[in-house]
C-alpha positions as CSV (number, residue, x, y, z in Angstrom):
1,X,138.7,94.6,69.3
2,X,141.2,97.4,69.5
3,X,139.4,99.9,71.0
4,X,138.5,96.9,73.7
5,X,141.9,96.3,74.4
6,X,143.1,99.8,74.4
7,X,140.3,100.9,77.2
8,X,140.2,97.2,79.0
9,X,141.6,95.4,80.9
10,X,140.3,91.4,80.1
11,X,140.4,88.6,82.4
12,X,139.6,85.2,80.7
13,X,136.3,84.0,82.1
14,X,134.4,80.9,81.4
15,X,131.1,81.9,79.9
16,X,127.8,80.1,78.6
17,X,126.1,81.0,75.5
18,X,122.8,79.2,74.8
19,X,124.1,75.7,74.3
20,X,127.8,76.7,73.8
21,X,129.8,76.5,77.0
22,X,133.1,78.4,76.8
23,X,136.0,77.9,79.4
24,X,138.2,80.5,80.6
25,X,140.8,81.1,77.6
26,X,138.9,79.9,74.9
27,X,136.8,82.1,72.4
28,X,138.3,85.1,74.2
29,X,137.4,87.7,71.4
30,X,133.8,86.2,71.7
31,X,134.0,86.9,75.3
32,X,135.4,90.0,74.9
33,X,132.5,91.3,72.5
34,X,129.4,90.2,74.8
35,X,131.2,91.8,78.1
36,X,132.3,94.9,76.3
37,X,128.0,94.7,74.5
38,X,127.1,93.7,78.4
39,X,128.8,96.6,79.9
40,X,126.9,99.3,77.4
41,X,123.7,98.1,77.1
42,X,123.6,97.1,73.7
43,X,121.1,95.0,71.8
44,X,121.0,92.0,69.7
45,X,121.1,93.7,66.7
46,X,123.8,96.2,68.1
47,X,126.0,93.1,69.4
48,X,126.1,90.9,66.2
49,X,127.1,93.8,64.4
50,X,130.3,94.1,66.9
51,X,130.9,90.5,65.4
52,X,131.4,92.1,61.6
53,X,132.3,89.6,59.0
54,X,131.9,87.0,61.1
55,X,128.3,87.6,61.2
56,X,128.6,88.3,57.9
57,X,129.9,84.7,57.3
58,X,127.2,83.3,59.6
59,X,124.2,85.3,57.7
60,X,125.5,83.8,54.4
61,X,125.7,80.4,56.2
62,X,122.3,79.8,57.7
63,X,122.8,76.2,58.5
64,X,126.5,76.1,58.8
65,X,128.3,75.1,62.3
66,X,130.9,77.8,62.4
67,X,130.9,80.9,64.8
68,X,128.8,78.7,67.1
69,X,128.8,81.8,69.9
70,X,127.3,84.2,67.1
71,X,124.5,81.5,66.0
72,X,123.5,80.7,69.8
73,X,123.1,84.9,70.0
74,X,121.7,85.3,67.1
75,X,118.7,82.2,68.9
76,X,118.9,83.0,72.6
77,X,119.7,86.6,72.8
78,X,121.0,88.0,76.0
79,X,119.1,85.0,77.7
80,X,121.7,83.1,76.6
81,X,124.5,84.4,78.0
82,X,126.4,83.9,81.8
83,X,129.9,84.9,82.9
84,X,131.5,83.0,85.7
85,X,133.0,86.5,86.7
86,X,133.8,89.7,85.5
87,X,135.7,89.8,82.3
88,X,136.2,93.4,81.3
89,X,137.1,96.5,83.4
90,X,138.0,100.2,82.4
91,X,141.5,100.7,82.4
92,X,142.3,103.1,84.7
């Protein structure tokens, strides 16, 4: 998350993911991962790994209800997801 922040700049920005729906504000670091994973073309497997322990937790935690933004990834992929704008831009 540091390096995103230290070459960002964020705007909050409503998002969809699967069946979670995010509003501008809220889940901003999950936001922040799939628009920084967006912006390089990474994969699934490259983006959940972004997510660290948390996908850690969620792996150990197969029909738990936490980290709901990781578990719709980890089903829907990059089908899943829609910004309502753009949330990250290079610093400049």
């Amino acid at each position: 998350m540091a390096i995103i922040d230290a070459h960002y700049d964020f705007t909050p920005s409503a998002f969809t993911n699967g069946k979670q729906a995010n509003d501008a504000g809220e889940n901003s670091g999950s936001c922040k991962v799939f628009s920084f994973a967006q912006i390089h073309h990474l994969t699934q497997p490259q983006t959940l790994r972004l997510f660290s322990q948390f996908y850690a937790d969620v792996l150990a935690t197969p029909e738990g209800s936490d980290h709901q933004n990781i578990r719709q990834f980890m089903l829907n992929g990059w089908q899943g997801i829609e910004f309502s704008q753009v949330a990250l831009v290079l610093k400049a």
